[in-house]
Structure formats: C-alpha cells, structure tokens
N, C-alpha and C positions, 0 to 999 in steps of 0.2 A: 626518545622516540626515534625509532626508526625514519631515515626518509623515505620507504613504501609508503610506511604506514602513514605518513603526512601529505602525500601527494594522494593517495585514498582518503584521506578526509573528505575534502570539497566532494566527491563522489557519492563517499558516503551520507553528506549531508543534502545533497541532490536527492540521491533515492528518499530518506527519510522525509522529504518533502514532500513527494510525488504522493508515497503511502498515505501522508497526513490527507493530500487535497483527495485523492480518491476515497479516503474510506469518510472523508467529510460529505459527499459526496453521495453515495453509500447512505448516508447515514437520514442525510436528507428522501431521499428517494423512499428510501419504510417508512419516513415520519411520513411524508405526503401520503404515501398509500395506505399508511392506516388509519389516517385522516378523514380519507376517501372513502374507506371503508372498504377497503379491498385486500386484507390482509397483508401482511409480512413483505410484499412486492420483490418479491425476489425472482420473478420471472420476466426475462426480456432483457433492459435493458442491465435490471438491478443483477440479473446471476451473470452476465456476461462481466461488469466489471468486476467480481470477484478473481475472475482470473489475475487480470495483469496488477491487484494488489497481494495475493499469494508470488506472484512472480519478484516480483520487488522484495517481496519480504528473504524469500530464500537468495537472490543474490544480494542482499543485506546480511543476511546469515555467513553465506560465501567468505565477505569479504571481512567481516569482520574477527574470520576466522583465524586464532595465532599461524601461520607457516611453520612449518616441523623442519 
C-alpha cells in the first residue's frame, strides 16, 4: 500500500462515518414522519440533508479513486 493511500485512510474513514450518522439520521426523520402520518418527509429539513450525504458520497468516490 501506497503511503497516499494510508494517509487517505483515516480520511476516508471520517467521511464514511459522517455518511453513516447522516443517512441514520435520514432515516429516522421518514420513520417519524410516517409515523405521523405525513408521508415520506422529505421536505424541509429531510430534502435538505440529502445534499451534504450525496456530497460525502462523491468525494468518497474521489478519493477512493486508483491515481493513473
């Protein structure tokens, strides 16, 4: 293993983290809203965090990406 690639680890395993707590997160917020009775909840607070867990995901993508 490269040492890029091992100094990107701890990185990588940061972001991987972040994704986990947000889409747990996420995931709670539907269950409450359908609970509620108010559908799927994905307006307000639930569509705005989809952003910064698409964001994470693609510079996870980035990084995990071989170098040419």
């Amino acid at each position: 293993m490269s040492d890029e690639k091992v100094s990107q680890k701890p990185l990588m395993v940061g972001i991987s983290l972040a994704i986990l707590v947000l889409s747990a997160r996420l995931l709670y917020l539907v269950d409450q809203s359908l609970r509620d009775g108010e559908g799927m909840g994905l307006s307000g607070d639930g569509a705005i965090e989809t952003i910064p867990i698409l964001i994470l995901l693609l510079s996870l993508i980035h990084i995990s990406e071989p170098t040419r």
